[in-house]
VOPAGU-2260 file (C-alpha; in pm, 1 decimal, decimal comma):
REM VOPAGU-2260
SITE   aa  ch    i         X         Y         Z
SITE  UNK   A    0       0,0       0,0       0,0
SITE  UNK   A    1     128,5     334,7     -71,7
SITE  UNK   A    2      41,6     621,3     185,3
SITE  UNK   A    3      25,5     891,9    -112,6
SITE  UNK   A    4    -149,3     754,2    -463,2
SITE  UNK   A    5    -308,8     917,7    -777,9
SITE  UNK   A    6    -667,9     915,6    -809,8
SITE  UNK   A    7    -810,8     766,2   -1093,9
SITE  UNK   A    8   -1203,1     824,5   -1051,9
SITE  UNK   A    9   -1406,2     778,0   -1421,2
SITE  UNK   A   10   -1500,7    1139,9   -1466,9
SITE  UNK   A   11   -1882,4    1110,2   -1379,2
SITE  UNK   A   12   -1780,0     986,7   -1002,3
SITE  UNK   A   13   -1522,1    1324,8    -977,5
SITE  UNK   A   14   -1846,9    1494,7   -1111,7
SITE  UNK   A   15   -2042,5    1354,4    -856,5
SITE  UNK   A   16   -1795,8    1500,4    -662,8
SITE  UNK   A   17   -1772,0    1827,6    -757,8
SITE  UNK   A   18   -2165,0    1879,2    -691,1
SITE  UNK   A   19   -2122,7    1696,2    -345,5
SITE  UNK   A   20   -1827,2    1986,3    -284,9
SITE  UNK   A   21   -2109,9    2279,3    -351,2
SITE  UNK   A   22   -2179,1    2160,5      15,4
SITE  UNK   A   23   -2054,5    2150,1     332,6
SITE  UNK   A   24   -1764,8    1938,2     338,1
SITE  UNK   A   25   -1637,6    1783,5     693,7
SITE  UNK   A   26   -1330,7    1880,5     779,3
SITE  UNK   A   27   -1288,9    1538,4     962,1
SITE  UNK   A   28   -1411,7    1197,2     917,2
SITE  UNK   A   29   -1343,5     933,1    1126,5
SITE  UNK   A   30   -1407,6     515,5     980,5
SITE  UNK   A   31   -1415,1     201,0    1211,6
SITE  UNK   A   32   -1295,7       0,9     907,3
SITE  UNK   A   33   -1476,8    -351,7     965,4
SITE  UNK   A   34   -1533,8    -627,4     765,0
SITE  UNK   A   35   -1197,2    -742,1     692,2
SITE  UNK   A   36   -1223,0   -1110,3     814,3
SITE  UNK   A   37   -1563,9   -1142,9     691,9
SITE  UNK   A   38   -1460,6   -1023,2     349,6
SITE  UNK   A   39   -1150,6   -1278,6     339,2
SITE  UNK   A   40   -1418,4   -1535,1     430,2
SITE  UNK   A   41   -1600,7   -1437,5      95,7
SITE  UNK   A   42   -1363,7   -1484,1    -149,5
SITE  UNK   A   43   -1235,8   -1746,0      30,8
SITE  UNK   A   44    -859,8   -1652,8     138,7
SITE  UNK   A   45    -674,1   -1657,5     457,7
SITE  UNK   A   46    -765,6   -1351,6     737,4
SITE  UNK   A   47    -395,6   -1189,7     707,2
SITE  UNK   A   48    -502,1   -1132,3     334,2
SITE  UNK   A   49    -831,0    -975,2     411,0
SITE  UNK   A   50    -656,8    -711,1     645,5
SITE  UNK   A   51    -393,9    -649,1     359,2
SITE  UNK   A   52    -687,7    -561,6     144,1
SITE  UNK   A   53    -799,5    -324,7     421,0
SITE  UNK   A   54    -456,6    -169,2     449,2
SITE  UNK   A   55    -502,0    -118,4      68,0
SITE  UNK   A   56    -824,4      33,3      45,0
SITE  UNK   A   57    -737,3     281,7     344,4
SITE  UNK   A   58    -475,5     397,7      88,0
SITE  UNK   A   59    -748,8     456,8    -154,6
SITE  UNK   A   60   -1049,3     644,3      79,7
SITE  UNK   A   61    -747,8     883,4     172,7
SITE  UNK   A   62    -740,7    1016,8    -142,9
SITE  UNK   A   63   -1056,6    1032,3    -189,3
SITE  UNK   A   64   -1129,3    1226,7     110,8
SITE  UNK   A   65    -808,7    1426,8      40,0
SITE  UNK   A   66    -972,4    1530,1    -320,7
SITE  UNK   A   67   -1306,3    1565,6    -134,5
SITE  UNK   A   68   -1093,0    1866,3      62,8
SITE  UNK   A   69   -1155,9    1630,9     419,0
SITE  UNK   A   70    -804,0    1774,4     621,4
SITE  UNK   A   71    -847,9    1516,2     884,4
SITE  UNK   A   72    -916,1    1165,1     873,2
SITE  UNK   A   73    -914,8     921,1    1193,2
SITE  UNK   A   74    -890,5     552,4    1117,0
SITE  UNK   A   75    -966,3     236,6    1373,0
SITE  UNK   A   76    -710,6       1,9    1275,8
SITE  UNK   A   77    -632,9    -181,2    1585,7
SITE  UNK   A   78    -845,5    -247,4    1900,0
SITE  UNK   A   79    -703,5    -371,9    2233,5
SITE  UNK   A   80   -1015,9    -586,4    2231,8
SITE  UNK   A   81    -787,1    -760,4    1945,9
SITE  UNK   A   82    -500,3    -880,9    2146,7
SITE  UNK   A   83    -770,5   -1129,1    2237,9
SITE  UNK   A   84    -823,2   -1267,8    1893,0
SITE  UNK   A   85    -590,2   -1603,0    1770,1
SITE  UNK   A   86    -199,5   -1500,3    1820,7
SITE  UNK   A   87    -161,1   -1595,3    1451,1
SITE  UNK   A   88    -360,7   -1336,9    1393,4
SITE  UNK   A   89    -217,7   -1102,4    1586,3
SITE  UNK   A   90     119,5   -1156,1    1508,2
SITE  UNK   A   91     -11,5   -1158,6    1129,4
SITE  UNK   A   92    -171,6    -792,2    1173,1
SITE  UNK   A   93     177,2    -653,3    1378,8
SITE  UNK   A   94     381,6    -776,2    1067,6
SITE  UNK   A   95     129,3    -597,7     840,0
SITE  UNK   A   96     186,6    -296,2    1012,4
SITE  UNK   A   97     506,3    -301,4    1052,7
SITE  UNK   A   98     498,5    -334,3     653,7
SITE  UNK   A   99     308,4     -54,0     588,9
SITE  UNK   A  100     548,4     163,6     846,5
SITE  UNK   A  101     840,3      69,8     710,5
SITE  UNK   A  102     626,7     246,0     328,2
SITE  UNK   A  103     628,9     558,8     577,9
SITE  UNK   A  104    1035,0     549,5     528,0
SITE  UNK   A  105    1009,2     504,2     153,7
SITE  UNK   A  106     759,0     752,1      41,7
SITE  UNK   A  107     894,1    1032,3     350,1
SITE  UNK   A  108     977,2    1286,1      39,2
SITE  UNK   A  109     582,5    1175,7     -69,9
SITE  UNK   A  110     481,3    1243,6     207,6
SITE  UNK   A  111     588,7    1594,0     295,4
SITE  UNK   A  112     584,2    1669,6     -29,9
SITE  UNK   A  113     170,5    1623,8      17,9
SITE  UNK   A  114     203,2    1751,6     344,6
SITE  UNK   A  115      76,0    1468,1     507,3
SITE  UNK   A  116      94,1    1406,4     876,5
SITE  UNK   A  117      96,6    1066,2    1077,6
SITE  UNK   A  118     -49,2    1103,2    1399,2
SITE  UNK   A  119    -104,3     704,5    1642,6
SITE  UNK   A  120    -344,0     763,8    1939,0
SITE  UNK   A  121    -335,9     503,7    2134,9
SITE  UNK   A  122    -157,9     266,8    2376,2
SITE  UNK   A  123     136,0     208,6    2203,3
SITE  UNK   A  124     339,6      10,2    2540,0
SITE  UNK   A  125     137,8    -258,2    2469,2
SITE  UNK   A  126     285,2    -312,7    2083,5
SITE  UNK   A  127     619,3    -492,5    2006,2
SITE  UNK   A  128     920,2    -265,3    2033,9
SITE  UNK   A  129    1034,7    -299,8    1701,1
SITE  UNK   A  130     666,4    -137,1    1607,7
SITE  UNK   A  131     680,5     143,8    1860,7
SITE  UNK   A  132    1016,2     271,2    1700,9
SITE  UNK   A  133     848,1     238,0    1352,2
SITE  UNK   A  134     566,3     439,9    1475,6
SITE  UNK   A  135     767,3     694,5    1643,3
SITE  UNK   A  136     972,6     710,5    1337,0
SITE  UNK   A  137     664,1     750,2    1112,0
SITE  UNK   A  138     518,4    1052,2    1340,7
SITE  UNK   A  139     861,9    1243,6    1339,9
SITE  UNK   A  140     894,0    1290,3     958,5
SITE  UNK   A  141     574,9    1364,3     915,1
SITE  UNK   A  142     505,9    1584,4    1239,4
SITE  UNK   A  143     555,8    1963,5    1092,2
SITE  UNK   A  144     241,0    1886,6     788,0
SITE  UNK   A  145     -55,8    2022,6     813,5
SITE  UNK   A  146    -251,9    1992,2     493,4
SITE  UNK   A  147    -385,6    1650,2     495,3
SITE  UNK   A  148    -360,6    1474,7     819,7
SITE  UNK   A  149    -398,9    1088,3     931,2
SITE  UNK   A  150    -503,2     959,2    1272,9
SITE  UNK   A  151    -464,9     601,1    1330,1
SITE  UNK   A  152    -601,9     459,9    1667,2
SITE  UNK   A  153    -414,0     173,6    1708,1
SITE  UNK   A  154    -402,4     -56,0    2024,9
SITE  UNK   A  155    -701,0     206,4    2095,3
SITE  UNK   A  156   -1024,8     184,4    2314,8
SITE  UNK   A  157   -1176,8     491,8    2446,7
SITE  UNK   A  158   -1177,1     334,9    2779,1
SITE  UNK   A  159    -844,6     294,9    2779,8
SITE  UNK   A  160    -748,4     644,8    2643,4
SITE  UNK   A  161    -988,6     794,2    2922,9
SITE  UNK   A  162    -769,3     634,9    3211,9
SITE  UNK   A  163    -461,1     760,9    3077,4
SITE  UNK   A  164    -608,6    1075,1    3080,6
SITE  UNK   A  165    -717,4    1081,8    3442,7
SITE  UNK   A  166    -423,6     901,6    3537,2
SITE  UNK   A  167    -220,7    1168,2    3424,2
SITE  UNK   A  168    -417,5    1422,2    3603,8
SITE  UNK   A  169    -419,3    1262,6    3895,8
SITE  UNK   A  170      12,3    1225,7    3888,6
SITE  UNK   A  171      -1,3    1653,3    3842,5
SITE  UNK   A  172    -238,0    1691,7    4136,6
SITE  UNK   A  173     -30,5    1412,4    4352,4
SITE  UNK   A  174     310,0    1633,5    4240,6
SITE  UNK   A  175     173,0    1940,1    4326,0
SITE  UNK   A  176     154,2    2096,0    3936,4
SITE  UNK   A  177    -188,0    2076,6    3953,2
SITE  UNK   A  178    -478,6    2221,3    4161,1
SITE  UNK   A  179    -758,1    2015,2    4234,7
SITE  UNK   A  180   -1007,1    2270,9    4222,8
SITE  UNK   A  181    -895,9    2378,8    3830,6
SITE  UNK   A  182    -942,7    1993,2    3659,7
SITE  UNK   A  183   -1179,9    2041,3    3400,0
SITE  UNK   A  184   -1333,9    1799,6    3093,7
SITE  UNK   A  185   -1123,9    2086,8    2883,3
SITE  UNK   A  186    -814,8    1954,7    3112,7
SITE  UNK   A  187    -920,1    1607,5    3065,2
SITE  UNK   A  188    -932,3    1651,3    2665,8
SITE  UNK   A  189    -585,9    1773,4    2656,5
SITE  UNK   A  190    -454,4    1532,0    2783,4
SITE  UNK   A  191    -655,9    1227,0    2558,1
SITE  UNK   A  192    -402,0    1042,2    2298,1
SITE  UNK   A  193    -629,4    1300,0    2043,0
SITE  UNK   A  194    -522,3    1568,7    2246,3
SITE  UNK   A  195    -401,0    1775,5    1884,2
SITE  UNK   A  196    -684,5    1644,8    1700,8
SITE  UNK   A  197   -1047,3    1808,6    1625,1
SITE  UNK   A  198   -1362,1    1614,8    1721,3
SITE  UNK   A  199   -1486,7    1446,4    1434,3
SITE  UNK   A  200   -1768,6    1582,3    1184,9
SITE  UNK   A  201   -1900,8    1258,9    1056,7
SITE  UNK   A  202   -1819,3     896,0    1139,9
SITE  UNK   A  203   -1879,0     584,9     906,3
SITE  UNK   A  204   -1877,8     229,1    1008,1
SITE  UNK   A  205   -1901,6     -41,2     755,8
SITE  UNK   A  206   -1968,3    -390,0     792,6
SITE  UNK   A  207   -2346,4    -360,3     888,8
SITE  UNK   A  208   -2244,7    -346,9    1258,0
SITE  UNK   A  209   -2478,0      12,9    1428,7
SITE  UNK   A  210   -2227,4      40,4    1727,0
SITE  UNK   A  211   -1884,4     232,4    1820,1
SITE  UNK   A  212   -1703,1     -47,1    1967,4
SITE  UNK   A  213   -1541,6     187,3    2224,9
SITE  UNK   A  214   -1417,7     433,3    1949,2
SITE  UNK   A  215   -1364,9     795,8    2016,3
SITE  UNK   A  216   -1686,6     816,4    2232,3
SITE  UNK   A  217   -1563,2    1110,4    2438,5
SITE  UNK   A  218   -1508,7    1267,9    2114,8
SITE  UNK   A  219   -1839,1    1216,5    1910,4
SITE  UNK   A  220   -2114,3    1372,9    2037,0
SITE  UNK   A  221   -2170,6    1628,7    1823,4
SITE  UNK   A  222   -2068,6    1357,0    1543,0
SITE  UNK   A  223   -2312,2    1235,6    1216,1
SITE  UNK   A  224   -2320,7     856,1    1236,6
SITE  UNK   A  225   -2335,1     699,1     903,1
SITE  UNK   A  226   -2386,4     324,6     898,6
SITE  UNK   A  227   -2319,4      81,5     566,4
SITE  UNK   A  228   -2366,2    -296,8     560,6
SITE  UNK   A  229   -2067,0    -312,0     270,3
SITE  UNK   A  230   -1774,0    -439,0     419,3
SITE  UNK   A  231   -1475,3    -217,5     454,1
SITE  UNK   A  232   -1257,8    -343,0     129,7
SITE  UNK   A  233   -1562,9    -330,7     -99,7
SITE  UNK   A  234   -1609,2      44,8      24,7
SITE  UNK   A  235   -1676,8     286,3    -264,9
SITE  UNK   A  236   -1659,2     667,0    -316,8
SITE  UNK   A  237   -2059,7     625,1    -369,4
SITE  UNK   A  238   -2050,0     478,5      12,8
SITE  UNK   A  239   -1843,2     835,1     115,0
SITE  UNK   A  240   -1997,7    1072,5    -104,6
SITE  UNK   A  241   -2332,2     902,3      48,6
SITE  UNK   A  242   -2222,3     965,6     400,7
SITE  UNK   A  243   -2113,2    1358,9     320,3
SITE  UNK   A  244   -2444,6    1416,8     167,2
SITE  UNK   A  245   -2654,3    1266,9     515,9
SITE  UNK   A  246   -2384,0    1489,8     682,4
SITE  UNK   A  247   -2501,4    1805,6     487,7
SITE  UNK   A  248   -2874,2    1733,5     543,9
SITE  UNK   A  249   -2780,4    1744,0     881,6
SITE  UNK   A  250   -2523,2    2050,3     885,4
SITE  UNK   A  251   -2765,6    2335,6     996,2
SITE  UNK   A  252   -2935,6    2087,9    1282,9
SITE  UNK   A  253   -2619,7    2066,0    1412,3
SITE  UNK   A  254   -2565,1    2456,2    1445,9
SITE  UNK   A  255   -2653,8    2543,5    1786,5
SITE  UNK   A  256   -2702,6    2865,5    1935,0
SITE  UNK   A  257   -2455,2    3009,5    2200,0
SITE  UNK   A  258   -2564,2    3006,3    2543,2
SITE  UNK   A  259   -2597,9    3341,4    2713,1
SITE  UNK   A  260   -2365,0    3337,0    3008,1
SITE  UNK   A  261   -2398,1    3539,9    3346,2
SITE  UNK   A  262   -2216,7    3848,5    3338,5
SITE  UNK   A  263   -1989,5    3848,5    3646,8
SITE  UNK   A  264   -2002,3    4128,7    3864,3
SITE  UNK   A  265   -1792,6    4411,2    3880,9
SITE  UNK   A  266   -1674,7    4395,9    4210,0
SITE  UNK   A  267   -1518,6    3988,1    4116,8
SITE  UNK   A  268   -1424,4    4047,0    3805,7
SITE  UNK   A  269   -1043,6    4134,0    3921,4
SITE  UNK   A  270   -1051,6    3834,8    4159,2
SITE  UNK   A  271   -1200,8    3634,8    3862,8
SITE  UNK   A  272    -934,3    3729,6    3617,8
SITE  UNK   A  273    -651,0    3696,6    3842,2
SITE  UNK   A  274    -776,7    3323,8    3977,4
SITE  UNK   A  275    -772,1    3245,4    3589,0
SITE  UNK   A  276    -445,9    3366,7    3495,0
SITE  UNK   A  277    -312,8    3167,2    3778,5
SITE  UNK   A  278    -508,0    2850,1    3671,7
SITE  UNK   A  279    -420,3    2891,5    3277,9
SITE  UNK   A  280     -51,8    2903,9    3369,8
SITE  UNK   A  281     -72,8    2593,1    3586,4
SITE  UNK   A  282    -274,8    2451,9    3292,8
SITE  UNK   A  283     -35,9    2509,8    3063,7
SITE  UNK   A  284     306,4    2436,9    3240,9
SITE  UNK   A  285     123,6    2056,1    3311,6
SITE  UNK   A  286      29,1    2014,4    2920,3
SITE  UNK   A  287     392,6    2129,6    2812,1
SITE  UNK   A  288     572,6    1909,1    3010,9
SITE  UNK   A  289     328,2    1649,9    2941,5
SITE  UNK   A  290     406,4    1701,0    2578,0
SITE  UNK   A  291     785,4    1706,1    2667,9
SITE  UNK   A  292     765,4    1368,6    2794,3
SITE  UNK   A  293     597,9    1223,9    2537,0
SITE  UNK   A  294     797,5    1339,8    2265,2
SITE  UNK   A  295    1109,8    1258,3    2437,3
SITE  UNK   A  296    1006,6     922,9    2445,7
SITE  UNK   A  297     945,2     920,2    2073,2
SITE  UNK   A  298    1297,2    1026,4    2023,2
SITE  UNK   A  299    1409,6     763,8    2225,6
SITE  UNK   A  300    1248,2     515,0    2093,6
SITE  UNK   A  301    1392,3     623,7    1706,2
SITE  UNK   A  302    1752,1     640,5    1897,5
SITE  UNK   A  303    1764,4    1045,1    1903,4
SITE  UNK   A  304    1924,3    1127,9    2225,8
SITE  UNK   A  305    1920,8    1477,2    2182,0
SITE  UNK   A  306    1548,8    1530,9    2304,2
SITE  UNK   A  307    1571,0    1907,5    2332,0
SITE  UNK   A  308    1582,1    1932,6    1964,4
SITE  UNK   A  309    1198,5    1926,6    1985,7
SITE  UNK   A  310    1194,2    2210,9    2215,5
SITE  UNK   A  311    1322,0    2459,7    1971,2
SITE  UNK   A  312    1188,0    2788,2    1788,5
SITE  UNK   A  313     927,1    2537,6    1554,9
SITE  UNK   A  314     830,2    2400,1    1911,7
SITE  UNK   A  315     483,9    2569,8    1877,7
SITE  UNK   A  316     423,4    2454,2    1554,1
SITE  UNK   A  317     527,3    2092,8    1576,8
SITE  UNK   A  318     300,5    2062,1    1884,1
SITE  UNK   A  319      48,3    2182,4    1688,5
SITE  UNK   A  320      80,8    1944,7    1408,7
SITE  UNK   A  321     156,9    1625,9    1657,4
């Protein structure tokens, strides 16, 4: 699978795009790509080939949504629920992976020529090692794009990125970085494995299934749900332009209007202000050196001693793009 490919649509489907593109287009889609096994079952080949033939139509619904002007684009590849399946399975899908990684190192000028950035949420101690420095790898050359950018949960539940978050919180109130009193969801969302991502617009399951499997769910409630019995390697752009056209319908519904809030008084709005200076800075001392950590750890992993090379005059802009 190549990461970067040409699109080669029949010219009444990039017409049907064009007219879908008079519309509201989301500016991030999120897919729980299912159907893989039950699609190798079909044609009658083993699993490992029916998640190749995932891998290789995720290559192709990027550029579609990339075409489609979607910036963001958040992928399930890999549940923690799946370390449970057959370990021939497992060790079939951590080889795949590892593949399509190691295509990250081939097609880096691709990449960044595209401006394509590689973001993994999720709990990424629990891969192999030799995985984890592929990953980090794959997120450093890509971490300064912004123009088309690819989120893929993998060893991923939202249950699981939830109690990282809180766990984390919890070790800054313990250390005495954080106040108790100033933990807020906002606090809790920066500090989610989709900490630098937006919430998504519209979500689309295949396979038939009408559930999120423990996907994103602290980050979809404003999100369109768009259901499709077709199994994810038989997906079409009909099956996404299908989806962006229930998400337009529903556009304007989603548009709510802002609440009024209570003026504060005069007399505590000094006292008011200075509380929240004090909080913000606490706030955002914790999230830095949260981020410091993390990236340092990336470096590590990709044998980059040197970790204050992230913290440089770009460092604004890389976290950012992370």
């Amino acid at each position: 699978m190549s990461w970067v490919r040409e699109t080669k649509l029949p010219w009444w489907q990039r017409l049907a795009m064009r007219v879908v593109k008079v519309g509201k287009v989301p500016e991030h889609i999120a897919f729980i790509m299912d159907g893989n096994r039950r699609f190798a079952r079909k044609i009658h080949v083993e699993k490992a080939e029916g998640h190749s033939r995932g891998f290789e139509k995720l290559s192709e619904v990027l550029q579609w949504c990339l075409d489609l002007g979607v910036k963001e684009v958040t992928v399930y590849a890999f549940s923690i629920e799946n370390f449970k399946r057959s370990e021939d399975e497992v060790d079939a899908l951590m080889k795949l992976a590892s593949e399509k990684f190691d295509k990250i190192m081939e097609e880096e000028e691709k990449l960044n020529e595209n401006g394509v950035c590689i973001r993994i949420i999720g709990n990424m101690g629990m891969l192999p090692e030799y995985l984890q420095r592929k990953i980090a790898r794959a997120m450093y050359i890509t971490r300064l794009n912004s123009k088309a950018i690819l989120n893929v949960a993998f060893a991923y539940t939202s249950r699981d990125e939830i109690t990282h978050s809180v766990r984390t919180i919890t070790e800054g109130v313990s250390d005495s970085i954080l106040d108790q009193e100033i933990i807020t969801d906002d606090l809790v969302n920066r500090c989610l494995h989709t900490k630098y991502c937006s919430d998504p617009d519209l979500l689309i399951r295949t396979s038939g299934e009408t559930r999120l499997s423990d996907f994103l769910l602290w980050q979809v409630s404003s999100t369109i749900l768009y259901f499709t019995k077709t199994l994810w390697p038989e997906i079409t752009i009909w099956h996404v332009l299908g989806a962006i056209f229930q998400y337009q319908r529903h556009y304007y519904q989603m548009q709510t209007p802002q609440k009024l809030l209570r003026m504060p008084m005069e007399a505590d709005l000094a006292t008011t202000t200075a509380a929240k200076s004090t909080h913000h800075e606490q706030i955002e001392h914790f999230v830095s050196d949260v981020d410091s950590r993390h990236w340092k750890h990336m470096q590590e992993l990709i044998g980059q001693t040197n970790a204050s090379r992230v913290r440089d005059d770009n460092s604004t802009e890389l976290n950012h793009n992370l």
